[in-house]
DODREN-40650 format. One line per 10 residues: number of its first residue (from 1); their letters; for each residue x, z, y of N, C-alpha, C, O, CB. Coordinates in Angstrom, 3 decimals. Glycine has a CB too. Layout:
<atoms>
NUM = A = X/Z/Y/X/Z/Y/X/Z/Y/X/Z/Y/X/Z/Y; ...
</atoms>
This chain:
<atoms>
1 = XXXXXXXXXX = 56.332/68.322/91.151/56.860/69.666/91.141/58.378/69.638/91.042/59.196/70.295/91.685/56.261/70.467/89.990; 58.537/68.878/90.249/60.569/68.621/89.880/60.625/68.302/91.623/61.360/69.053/92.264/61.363/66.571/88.358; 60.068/67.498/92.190/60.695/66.647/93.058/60.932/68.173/94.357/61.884/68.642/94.981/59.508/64.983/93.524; 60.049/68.353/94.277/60.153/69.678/95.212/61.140/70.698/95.175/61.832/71.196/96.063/59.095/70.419/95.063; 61.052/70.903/93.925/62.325/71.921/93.579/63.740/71.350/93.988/64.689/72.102/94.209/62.410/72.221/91.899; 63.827/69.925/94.077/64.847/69.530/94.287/65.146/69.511/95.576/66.250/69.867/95.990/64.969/68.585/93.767; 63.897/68.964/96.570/64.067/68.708/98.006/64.443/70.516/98.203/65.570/70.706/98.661/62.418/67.880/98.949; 63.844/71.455/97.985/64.098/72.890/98.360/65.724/73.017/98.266/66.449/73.194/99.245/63.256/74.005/97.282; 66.188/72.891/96.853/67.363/73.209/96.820/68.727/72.936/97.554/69.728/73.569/97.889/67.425/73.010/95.964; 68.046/71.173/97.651/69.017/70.207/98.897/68.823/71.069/100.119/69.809/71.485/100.728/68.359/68.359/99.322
11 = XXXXXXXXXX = 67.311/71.422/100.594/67.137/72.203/101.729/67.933/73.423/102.457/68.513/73.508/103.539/66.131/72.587/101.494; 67.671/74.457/101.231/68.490/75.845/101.259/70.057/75.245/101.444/70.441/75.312/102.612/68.268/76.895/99.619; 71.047/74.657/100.473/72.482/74.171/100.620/72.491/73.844/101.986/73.350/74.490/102.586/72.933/72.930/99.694; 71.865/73.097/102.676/72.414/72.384/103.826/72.126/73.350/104.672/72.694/73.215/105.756/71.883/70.993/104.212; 71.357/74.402/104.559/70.851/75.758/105.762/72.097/76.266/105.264/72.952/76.401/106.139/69.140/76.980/105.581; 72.366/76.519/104.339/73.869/77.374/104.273/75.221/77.034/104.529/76.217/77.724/104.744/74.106/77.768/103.124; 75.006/75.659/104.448/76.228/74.901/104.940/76.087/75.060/106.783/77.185/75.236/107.312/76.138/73.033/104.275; 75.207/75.026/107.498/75.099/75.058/108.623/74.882/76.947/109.582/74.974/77.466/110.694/73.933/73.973/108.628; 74.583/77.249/108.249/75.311/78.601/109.066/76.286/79.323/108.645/76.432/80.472/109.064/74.521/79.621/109.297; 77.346/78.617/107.495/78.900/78.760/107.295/79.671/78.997/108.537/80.421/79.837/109.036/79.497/77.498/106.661
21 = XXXXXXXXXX = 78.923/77.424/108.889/79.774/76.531/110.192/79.408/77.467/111.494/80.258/77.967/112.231/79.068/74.594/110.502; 78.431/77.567/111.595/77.916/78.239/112.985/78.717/79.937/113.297/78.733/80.470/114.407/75.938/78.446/112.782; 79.313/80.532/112.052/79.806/81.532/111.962/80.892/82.011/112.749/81.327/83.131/113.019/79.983/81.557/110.991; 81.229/80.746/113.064/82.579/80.449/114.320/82.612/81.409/115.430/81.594/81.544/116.110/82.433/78.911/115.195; 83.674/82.094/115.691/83.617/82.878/117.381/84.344/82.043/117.846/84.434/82.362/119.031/84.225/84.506/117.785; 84.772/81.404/117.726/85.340/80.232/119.024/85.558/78.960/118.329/86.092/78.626/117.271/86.981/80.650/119.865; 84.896/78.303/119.396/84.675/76.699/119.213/85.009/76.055/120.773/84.508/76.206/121.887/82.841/76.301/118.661; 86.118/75.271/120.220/87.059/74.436/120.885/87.152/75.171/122.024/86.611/74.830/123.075/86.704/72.975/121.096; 87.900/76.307/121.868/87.945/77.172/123.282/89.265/77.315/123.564/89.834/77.673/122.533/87.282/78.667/123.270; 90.260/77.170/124.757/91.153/76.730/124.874/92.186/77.968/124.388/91.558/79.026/124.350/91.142/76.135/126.112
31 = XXXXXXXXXX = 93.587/78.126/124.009/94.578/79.064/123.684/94.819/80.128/124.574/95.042/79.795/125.738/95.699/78.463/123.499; 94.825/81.246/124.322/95.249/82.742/125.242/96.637/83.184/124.576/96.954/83.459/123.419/93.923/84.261/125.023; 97.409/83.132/125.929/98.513/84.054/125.417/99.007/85.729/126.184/99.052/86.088/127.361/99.785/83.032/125.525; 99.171/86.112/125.496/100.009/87.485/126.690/101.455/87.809/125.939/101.708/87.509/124.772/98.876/89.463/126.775; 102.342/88.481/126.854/103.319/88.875/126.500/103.664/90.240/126.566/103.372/91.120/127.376/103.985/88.251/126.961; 104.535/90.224/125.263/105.066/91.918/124.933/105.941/92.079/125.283/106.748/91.150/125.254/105.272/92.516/123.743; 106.351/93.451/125.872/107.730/93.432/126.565/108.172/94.848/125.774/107.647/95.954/125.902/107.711/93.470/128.529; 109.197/94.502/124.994/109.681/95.538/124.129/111.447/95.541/124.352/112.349/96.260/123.922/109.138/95.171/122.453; 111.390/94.333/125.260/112.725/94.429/125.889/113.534/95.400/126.572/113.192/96.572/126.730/112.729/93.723/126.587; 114.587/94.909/126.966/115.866/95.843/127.780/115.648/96.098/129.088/116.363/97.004/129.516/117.303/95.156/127.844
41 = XXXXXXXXXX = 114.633/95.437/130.165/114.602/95.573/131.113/112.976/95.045/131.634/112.265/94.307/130.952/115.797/95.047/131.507; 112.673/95.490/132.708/111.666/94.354/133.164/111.530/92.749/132.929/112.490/91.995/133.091/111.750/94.402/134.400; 110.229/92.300/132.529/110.305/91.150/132.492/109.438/90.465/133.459/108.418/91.033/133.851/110.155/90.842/131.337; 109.795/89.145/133.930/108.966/88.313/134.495/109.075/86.482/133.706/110.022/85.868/133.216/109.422/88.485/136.180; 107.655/86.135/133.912/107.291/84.969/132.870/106.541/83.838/133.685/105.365/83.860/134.050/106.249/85.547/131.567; 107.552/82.770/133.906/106.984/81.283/134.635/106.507/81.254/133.375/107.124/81.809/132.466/108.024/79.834/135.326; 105.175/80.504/133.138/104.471/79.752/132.393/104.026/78.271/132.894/103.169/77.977/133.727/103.450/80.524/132.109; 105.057/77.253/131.964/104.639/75.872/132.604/103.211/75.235/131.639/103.629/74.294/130.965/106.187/74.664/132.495; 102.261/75.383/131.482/101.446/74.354/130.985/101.407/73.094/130.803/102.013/72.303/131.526/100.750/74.375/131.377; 100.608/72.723/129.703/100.369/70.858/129.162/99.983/70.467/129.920/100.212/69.260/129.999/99.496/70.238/128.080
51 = XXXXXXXXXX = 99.262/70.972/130.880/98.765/70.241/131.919/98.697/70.496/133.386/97.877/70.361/134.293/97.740/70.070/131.612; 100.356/71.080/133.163/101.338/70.603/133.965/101.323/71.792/135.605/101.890/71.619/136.685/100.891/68.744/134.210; 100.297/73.105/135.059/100.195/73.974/135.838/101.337/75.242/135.367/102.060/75.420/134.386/98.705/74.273/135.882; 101.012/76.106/136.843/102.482/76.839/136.866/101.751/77.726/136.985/100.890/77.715/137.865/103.752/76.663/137.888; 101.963/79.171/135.761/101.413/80.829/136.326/102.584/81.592/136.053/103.448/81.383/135.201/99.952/81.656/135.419; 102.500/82.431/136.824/103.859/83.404/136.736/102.993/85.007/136.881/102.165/85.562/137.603/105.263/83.019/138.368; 104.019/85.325/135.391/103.507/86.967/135.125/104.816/87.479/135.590/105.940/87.094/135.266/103.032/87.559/133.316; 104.319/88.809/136.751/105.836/89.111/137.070/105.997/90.972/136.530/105.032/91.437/135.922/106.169/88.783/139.160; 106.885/91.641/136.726/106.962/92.752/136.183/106.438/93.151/135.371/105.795/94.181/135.572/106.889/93.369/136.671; 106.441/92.567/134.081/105.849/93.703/133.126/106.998/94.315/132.328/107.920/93.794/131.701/104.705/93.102/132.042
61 = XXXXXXXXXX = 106.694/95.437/132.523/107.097/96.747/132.127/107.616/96.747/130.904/107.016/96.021/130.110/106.112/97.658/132.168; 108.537/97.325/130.493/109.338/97.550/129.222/108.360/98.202/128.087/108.505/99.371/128.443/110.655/98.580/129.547; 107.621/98.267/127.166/106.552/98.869/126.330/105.447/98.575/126.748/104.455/99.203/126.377/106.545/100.170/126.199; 105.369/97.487/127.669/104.343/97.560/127.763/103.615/95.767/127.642/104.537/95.005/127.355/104.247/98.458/128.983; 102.313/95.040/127.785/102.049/93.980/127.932/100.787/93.326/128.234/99.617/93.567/127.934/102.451/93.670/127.174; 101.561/92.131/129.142/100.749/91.160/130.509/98.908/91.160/129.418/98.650/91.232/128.216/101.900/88.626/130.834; 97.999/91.030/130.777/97.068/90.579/129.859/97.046/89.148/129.534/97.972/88.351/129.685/95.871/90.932/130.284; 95.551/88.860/128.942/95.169/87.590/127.859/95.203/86.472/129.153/94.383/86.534/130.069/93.271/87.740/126.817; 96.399/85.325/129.074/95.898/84.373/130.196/95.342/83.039/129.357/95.743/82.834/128.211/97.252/83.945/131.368; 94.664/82.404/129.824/94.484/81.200/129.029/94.831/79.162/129.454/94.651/78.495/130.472/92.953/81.502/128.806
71 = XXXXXXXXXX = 95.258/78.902/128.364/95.892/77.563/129.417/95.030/76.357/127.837/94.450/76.559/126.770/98.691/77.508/129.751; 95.339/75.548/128.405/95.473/74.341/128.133/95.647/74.005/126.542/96.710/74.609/126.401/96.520/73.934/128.934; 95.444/73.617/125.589/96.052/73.350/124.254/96.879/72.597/124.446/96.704/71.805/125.372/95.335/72.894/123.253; 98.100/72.528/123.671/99.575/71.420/123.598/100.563/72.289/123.924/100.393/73.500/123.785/99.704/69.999/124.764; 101.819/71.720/124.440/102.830/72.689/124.468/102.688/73.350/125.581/101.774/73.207/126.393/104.097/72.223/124.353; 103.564/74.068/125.641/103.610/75.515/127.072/104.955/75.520/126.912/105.657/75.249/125.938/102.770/77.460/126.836; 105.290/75.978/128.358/106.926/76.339/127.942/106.844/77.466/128.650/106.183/77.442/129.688/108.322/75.279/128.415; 107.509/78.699/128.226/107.499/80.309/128.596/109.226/80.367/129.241/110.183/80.441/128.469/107.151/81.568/126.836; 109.344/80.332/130.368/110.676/80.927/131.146/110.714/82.411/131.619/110.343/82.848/132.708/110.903/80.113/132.472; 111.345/83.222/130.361/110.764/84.976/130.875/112.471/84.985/131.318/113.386/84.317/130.836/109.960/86.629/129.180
81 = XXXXXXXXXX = 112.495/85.899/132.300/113.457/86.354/132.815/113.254/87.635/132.694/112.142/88.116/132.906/113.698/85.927/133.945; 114.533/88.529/132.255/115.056/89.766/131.783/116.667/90.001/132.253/117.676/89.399/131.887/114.885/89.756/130.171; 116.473/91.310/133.375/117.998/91.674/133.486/118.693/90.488/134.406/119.887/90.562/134.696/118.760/91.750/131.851; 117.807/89.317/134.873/118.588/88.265/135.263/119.036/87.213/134.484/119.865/86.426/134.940/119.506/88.692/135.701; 118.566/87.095/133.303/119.224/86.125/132.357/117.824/85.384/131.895/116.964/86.094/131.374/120.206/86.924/130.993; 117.621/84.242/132.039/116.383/83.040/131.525/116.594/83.052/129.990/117.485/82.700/129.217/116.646/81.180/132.201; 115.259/83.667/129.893/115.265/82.755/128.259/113.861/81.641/128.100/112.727/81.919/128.490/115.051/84.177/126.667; 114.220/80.504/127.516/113.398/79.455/127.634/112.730/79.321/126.332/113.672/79.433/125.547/114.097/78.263/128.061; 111.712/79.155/125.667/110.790/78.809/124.601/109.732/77.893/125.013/109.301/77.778/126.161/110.185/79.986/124.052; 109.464/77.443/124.290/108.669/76.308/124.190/107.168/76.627/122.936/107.561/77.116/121.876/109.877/74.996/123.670
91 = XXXXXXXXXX = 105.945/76.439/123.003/105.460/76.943/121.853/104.172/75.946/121.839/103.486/75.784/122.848/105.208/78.628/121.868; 103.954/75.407/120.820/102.473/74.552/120.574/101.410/75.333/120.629/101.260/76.208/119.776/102.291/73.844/119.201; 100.703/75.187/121.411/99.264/76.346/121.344/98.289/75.322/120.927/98.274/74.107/121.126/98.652/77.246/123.048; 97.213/76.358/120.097/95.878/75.349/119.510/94.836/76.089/120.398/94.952/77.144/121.023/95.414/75.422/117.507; 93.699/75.165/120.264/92.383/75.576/120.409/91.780/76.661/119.327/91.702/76.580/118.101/91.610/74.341/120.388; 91.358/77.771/120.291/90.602/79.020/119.186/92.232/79.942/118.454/92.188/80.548/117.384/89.352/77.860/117.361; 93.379/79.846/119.227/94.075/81.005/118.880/94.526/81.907/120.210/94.792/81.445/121.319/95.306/80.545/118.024; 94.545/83.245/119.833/95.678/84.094/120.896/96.966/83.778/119.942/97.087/83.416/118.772/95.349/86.176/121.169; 98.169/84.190/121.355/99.603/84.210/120.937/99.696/85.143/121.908/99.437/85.111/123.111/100.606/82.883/120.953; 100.233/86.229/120.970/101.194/87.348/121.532/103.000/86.556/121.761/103.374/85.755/120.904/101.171/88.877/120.106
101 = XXXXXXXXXX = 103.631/86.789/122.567/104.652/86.483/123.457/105.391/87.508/123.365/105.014/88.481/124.018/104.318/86.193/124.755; 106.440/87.624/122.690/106.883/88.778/122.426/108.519/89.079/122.567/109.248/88.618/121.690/106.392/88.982/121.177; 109.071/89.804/123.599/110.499/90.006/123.435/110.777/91.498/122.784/110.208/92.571/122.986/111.225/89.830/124.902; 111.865/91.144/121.932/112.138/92.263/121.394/113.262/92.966/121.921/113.634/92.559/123.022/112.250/92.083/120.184; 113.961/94.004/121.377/115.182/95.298/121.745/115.726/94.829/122.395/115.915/95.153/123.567/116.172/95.941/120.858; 116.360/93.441/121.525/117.344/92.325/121.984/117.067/91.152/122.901/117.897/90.342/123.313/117.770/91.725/120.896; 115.753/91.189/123.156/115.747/89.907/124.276/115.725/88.675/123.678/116.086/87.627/124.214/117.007/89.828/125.222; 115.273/88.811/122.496/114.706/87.888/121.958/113.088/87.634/121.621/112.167/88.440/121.487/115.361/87.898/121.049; 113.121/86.449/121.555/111.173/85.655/121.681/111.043/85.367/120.703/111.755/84.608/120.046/110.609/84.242/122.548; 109.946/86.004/120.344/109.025/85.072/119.309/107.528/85.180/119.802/107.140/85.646/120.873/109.108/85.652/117.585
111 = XXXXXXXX = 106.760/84.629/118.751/105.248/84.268/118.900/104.646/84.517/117.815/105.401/84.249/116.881/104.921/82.919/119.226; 103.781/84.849/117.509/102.608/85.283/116.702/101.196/84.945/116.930/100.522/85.697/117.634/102.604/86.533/116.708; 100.665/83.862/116.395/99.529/83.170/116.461/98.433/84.207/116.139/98.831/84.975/115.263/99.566/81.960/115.545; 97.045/84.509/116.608/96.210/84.747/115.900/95.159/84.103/115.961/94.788/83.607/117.024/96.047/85.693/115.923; 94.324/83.960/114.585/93.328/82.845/114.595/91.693/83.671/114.849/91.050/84.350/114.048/93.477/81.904/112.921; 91.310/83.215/116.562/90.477/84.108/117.136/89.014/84.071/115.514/88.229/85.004/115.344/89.964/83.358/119.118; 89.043/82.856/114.653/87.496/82.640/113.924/87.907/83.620/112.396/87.195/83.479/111.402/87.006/80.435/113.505; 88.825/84.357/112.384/89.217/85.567/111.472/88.565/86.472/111.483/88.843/87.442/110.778/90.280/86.109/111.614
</atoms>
């Protein structure tokens, strides 16, 4: 009877440990980014990928932003052009996040990770 109670208990833990894990919305699913354009002018965005592919988002609109594209995990490098002037970033993307791409008033970039298993 002890012995049972014990195998049960080991039983139940490891069912709960395995649907902790299973709770996941994304598993090893590659990085999505889009970009915000809160900038001064129209933007357009070469996207070089880790693996070494080229997408280009072109006109997006001042308030407004590109949809979800998805690339590769490792670095990316983002060449958005605004007004005629390149701005270059570089950004590590993981497996299982979006990154919003974001220029602001000033024409400046940043990034904002989100972790899609949140």
């Amino acid at each position: 009877m002890k012995s049972m109670k014990y195998f049960l208990t080991i039983f139940l833990v490891g069912l709960f440990a395995i649907t902790l894990n299973s709770c996941k919305n994304c598993k090893n699913e590659n990085p999505r980014a889009r970009i915000i354009n809160n900038g001064t002018d129209k933007a357009s965005v070469q996207i070089q990928t880790s693996g070494g592919n080229t997408v280009n988002i072109n006109n997006i609109e001042t308030g407004t932003s590109s949809a979800y594209s998805s690339y590769a995990p490792g670095q990316v490098q983002f060449t958005i052009t605004v007004s005629s002037n390149n701005y270059v970033k570089t950004f590590n993307m993981a497996e299982c996040f979006d990154y919003d791409i974001a220029i602001d008033a000033s024409n400046n970039i940043n990034s904002t990770p989100i972790d899609r298993n949140d």
